[in-house]
C-alpha positions in Angstrom: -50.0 42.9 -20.4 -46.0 42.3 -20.2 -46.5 40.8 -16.7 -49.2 38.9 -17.2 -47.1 37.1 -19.7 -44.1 37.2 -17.9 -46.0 35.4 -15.1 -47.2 32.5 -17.6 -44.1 31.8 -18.3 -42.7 31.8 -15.0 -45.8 29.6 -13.8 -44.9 27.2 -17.3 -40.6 27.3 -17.4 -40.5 27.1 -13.6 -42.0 23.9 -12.6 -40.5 22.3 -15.8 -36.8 23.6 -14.4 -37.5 22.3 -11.2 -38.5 18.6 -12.7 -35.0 18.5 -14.9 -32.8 20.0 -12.3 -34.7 17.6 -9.7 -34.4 14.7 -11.7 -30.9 15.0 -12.6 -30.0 15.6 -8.8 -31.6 12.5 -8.0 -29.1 10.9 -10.2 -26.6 11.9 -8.1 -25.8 9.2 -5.0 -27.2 10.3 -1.6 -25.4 12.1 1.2 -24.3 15.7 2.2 -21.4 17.5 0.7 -20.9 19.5 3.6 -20.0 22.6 4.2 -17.9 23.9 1.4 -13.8 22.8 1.4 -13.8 20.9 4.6 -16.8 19.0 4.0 -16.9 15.6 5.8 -12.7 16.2 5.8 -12.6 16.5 9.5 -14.8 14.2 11.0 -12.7 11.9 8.8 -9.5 12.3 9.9 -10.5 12.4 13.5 -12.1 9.0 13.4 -8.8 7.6 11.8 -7.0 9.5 14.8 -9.5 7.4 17.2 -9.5 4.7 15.5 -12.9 4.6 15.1 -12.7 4.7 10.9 -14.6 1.4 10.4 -17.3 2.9 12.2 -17.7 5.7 10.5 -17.6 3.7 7.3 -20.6 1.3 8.8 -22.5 4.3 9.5 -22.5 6.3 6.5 -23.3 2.9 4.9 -26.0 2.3 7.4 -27.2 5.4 6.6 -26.8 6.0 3.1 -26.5 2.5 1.4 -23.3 1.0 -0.7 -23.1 4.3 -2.9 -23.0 8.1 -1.4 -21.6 11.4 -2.4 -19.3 13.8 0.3 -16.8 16.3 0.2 -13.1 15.6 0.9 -10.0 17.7 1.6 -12.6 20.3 -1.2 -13.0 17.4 -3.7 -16.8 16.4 -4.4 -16.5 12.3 -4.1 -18.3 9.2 -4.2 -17.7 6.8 -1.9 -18.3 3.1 -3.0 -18.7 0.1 -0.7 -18.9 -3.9 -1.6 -17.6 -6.6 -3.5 -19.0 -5.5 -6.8 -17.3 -2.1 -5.9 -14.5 -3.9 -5.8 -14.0 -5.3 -8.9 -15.4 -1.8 -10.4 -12.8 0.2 -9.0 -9.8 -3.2 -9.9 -10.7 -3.7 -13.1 -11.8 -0.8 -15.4 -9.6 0.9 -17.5 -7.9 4.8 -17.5 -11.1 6.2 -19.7 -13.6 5.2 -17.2 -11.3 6.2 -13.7 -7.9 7.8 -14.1 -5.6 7.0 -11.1 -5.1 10.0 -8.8 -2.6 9.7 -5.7 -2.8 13.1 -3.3 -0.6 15.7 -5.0 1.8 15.1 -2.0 2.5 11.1 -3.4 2.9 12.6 -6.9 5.1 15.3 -6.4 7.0 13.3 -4.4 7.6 10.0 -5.7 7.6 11.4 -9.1 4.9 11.7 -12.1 5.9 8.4 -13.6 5.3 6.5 -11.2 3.1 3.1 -11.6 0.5 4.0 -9.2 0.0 7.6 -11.1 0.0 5.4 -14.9 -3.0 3.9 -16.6 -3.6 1.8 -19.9 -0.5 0.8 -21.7 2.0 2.8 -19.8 0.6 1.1 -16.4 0.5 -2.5 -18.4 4.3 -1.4 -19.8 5.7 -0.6 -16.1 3.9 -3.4 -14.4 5.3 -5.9 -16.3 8.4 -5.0 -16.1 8.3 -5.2 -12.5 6.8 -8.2 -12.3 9.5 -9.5 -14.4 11.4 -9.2 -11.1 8.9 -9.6 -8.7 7.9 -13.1 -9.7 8.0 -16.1 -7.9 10.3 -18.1 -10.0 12.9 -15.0 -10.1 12.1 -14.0 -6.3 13.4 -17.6 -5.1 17.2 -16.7 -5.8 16.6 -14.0 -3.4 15.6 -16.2 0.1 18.9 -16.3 1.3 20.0 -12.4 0.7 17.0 -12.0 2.7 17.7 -14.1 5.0 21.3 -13.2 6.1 19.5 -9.3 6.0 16.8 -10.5 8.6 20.1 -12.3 10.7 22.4 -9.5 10.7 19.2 -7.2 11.8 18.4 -9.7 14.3 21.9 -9.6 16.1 22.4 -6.0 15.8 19.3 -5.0 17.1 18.0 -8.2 19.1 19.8 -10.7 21.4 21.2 -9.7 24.2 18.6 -7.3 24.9 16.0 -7.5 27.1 13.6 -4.7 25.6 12.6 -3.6 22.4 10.3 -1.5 20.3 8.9 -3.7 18.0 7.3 -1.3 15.2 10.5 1.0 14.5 12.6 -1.5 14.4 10.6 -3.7 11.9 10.7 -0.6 9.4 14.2 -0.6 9.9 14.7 -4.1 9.0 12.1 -3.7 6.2 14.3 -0.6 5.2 17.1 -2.4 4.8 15.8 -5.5 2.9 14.1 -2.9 0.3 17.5 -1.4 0.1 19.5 -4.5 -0.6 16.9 -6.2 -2.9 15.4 -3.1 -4.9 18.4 -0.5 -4.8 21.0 -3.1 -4.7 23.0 -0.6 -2.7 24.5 -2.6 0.5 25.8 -1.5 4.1 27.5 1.4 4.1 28.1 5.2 3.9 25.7 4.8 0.9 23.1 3.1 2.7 23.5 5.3 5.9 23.0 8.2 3.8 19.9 7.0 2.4 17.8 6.0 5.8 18.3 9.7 7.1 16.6 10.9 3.9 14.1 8.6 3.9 12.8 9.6 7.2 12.4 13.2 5.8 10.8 12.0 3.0 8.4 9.3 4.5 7.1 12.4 7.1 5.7 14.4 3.8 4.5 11.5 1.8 0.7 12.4 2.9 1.3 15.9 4.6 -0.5 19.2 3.0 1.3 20.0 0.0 2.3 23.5 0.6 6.0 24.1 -0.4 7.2 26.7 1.7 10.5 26.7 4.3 10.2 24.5 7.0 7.2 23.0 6.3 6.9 19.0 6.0 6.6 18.8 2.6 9.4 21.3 1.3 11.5 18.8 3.3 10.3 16.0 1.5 10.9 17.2 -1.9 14.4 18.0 -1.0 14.8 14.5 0.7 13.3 13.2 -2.6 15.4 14.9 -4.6 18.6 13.7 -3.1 17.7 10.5 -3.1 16.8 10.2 -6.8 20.0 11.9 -7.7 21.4 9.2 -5.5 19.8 6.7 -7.8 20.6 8.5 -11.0 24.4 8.1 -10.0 23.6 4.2 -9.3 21.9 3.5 -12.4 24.8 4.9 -14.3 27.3 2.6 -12.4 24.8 -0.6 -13.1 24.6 0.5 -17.0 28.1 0.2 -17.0 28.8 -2.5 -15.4 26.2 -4.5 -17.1 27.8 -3.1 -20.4 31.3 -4.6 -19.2 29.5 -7.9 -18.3 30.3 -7.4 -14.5 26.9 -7.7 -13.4 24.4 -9.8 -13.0 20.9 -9.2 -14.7 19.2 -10.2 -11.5 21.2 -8.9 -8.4 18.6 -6.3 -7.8 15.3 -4.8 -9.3 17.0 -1.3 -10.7 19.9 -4.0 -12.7 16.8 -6.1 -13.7 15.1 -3.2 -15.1 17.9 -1.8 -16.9 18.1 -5.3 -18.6 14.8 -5.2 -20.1 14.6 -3.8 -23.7 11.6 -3.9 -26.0 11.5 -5.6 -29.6 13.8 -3.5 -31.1 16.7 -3.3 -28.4 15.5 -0.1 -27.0 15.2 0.1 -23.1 11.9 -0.8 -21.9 11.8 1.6 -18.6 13.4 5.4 -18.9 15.7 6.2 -16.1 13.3 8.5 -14.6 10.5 5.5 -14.6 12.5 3.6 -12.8 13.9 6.0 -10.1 9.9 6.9 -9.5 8.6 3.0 -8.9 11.6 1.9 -6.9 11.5 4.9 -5.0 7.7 3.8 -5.1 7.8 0.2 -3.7 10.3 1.6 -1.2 7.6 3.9 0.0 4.8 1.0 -0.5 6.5 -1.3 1.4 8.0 1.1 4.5 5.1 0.8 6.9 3.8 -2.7 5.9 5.9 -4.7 8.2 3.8 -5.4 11.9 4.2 -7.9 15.2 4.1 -11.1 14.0 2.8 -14.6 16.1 4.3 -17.8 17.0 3.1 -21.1 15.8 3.9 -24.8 15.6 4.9 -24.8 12.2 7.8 -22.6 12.8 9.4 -24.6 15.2 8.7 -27.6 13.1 10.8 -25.6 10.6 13.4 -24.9 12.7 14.3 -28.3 14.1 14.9 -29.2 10.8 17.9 -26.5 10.4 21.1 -26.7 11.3 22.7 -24.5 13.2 23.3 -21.2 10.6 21.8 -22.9 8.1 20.2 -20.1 5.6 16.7 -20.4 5.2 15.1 -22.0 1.6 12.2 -21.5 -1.0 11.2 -24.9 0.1 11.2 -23.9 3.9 9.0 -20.9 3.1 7.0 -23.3 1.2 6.1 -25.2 4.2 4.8 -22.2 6.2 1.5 -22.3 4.6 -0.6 -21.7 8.0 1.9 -18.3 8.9 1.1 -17.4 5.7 -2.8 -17.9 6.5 -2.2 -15.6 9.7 -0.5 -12.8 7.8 -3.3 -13.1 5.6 -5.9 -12.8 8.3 -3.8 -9.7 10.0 -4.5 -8.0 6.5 -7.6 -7.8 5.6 -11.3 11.6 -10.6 -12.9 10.5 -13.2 -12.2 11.7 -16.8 -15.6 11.7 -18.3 -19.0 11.3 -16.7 -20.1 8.0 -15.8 -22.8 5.8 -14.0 -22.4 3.3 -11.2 -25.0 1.5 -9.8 -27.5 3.7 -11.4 -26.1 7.1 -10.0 -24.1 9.9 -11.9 -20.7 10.4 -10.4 -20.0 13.3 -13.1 -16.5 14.2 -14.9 -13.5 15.6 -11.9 -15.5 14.2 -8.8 -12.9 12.0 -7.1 -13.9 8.2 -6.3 -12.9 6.4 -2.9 -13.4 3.4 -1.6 -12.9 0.8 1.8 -11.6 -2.3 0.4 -10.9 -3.3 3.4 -14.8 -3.2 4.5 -15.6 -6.4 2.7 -13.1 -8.5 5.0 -15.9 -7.3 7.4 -18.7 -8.4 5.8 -20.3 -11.3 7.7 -21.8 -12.6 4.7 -18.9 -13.3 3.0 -16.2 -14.1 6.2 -18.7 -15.4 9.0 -17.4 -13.4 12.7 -15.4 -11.5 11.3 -13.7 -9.9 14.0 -12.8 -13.1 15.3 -8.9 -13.8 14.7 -9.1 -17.1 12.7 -6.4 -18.0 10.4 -8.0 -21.6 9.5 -11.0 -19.8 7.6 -8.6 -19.5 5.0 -8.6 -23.1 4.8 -11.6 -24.1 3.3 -12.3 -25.4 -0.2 -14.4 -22.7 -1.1 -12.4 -19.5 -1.9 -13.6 -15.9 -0.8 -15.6 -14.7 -3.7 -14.0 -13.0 -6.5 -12.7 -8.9 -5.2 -13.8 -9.7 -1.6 -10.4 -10.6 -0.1 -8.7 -7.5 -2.0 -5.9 -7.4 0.2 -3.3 -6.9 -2.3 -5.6 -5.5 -4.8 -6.9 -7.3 -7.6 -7.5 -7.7 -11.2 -4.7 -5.6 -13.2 -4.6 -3.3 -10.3 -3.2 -6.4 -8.1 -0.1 -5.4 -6.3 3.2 -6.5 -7.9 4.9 -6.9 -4.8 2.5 -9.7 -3.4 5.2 -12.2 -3.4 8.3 -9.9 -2.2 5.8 -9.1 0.6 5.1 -12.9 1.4 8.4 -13.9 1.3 9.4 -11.1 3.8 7.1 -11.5 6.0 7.3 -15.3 6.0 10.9 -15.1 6.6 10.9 -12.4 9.2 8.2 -14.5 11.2 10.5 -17.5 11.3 13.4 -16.2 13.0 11.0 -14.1 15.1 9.5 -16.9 16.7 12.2 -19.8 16.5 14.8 -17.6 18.3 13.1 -15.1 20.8 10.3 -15.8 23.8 8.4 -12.4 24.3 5.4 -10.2 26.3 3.6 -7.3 25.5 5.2 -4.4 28.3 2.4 -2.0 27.8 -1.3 -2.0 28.7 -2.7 -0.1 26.1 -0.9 -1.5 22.9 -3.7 1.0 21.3 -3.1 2.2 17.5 -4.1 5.0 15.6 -4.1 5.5 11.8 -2.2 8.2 10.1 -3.3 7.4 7.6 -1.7 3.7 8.1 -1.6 1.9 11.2 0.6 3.0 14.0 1.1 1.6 17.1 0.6 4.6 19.6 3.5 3.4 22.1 6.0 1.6 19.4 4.3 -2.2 20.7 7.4 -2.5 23.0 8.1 -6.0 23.9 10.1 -8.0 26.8 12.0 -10.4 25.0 14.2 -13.6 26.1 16.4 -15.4 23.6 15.3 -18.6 23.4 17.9 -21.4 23.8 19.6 -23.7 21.5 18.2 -27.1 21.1 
């Protein structure tokens, strides 16, 4: 008798099980979570070691649509795809998606950093440095850039007749992050600082396991010289702001120690603004890349005399190197719903923003190297050219970056003729781009006019 009943309700509570369970599985976006901890983490990470990552993106969305579910580095995640992921990902707020940098970025740049901050602490730190970052405040800053381009130039340039182009254009990037954001100038200081920052740099994505003589034990100690380093820099700012022997502006630390809220307290602690300097210096490290000549530039520099610093106004003008540049770029707290699929509460959410520069149907040939598409009337639509981000989540150092790479480009192509010395110019991502031989370069100054 007991079985028999015990059979009708397996027969009844079964089925009715397997039609819940079913149906909320189905909410859930397609695709494999693999096999457990490594997941798709492999296949991954060899395809950006091939360079063969875009492909693998195209095929999982070939395969599985805009929306699908994997495992990565033993995270469950959902992997998002398009311009209305886009503006999903840029625009909603800390309840809906918390910001989450790997726990090697965090422990490293420090917990207060802006890219670890959402809702009003984000909007807090992000206007602050944008108080710097601006155009209208970034202008007085050409020419300090400028001489730091020069001096790299002739230390590192003429009179040879070979160089590596990608080390040294992180060292010159190094340098103009150093001046601009630290304010700390050439010198023991300064000298002090590049060593650590190539301990630190090599950690920034490594596994986070802090034991002896692994990467990332040398990171944290790199790190935590260098914000001491900072600490002891910020104190001499403070006070010389408080004597009046400094200008607001000079740099983006003095800057930020000048801001104060409504009631005269300071807007940034001193830890927030060791973390985001630190940040941007680790942001903008591995941006810099070989740039191209064009007309324009020499346009530009006919109209210099000789040693003549370069202007706003002449960056101004170089609105088609800006065009190339542009074309050279291209876990959740709660439960929530995407495109009609669950992506439940602590499942991690990535996305290839890049992907859309891609898309065919928004930037016709695509892989075609055309800096004039930029051109036309009709703008990309909105969160499909998300370089730089978007929405509140748009990169405050745009400009700084523009005006850098502007700059760099001019003297780049006004003073030096050059050719590629190496067949395979090949490059590999780790997780960013990296030339695999350096790019070196034969290079001939050009002569005087």
């Amino acid at each position: 008798m007991h079985s028999a009943i015990y059979f009708t309700l397996f027969l009844f509570i079964f089925p009715l099980f397997y039609l819940l369970t079913r149906r909320n599985s189905k909410r859930l976006p397609p695709g494999s979570l693999g096999l457990p901890i490594v997941g798709q983490s492999l296949s991954m990470l060899h395809a950006m070691r091939t360079n063969t990552s875009e492909k693998w993106l195209q095929d999982r969305i070939r395969k599985y649509g805009p929306i699908s579910k994997l495992s990565l580095f033993g995270i469950p995640t959902v992997f998002l795809h398009g311009q209305a992921a886009n503006k999903f990902i840029y625009t909603c707020d800390g309840n809906t998606l918390a910001n989450q940098q790997p726990h090697s970025i965090r422990k490293i740049c420090g917990e207060r950093n802006i890219m670890e901050l959402s809702g009003d602490d984000h909007k807090r730190v992000r206007g602050a440095l944008v108080s710097f970052l601006k155009p209208e405040v970034l202008k007085q800053y050409v020419g300090k850039m400028d001489e730091e381009i020069r001096m790299h130039l002739e230390m590192h340039w003429h009179g040879k007749q070979k160089v590596m182009v990608m080390p040294l254009m992180k060292t010159l990037t190094f340098n103009i992050i150093c001046s601009l954001i630290f304010g700390i100038e050439r010198g023991a200081k300064r000298d002090e600082l590049v060593v650590l920052f190539q301990h630190l740099i090599g950690g920034v994505l490594s596994v986070p396991i802090n034991l002896p003589f692994t990467q990332f034990n040398r990171s944290l100690k790199a790190s935590a010289k260098i914000k001491t380093i900072l600490l002891e820099s910020i104190g001499e700012k403070r006070k010389a702001l408080e004597q009046h022997g400094a200008s607001p502006h000079q740099d983006l630390i003095t800057c930020l120690l000048s801001i104060h809220n409504e009631d005269n307290s300071v807007a940034l602690a001193d830890e927030e603004i060791v973390d985001n300097a630190l940040t941007i210096m680790v942001a903008g490290y591995d941006t810099s890349s070989i740039l191209i000549t064009f007309y324009e530039q020499e346009e530009i520099a006919k109209s210099k005399s000789a040693g003549e610093l370069l202007t706003w106004d002449d960056l101004a003008k170089m609105k088609y190197t800006w065009r190339v540049a542009t074309e050279t770029l291209r876990e959740g707290p709660k439960d929530i719903e995407y495109g009609g699929y669950l992506i439940p509460k602590g499942w991690q959410v990535v996305w290839a923003a890049c992907m859309t520069h891609m898309d065919e149907s928004i930037f016709p040939d695509p892989s075609k190297f055309d800096p004039t598409r930029f051109e036309k009337k009709a703008p990309a639509p909105p969160f499909s050219f998300v370089a730089f981000g978007g929405g509140p989540r748009m990169c405050p150092g745009n400009e700084f970056a523009r005006i850098e790479t502007l700059a760099t480009m001019h003297y780049l192509v006004t003073q030096f003729k050059w050719k590629l010395c190496c067949v395979d110019n090949s490059f590999s991502r780790d997780p960013l781009p990296v030339f695999n031989h350096g790019l070196p370069i034969q290079i001939e100054t050009k002569k005087s006019n």
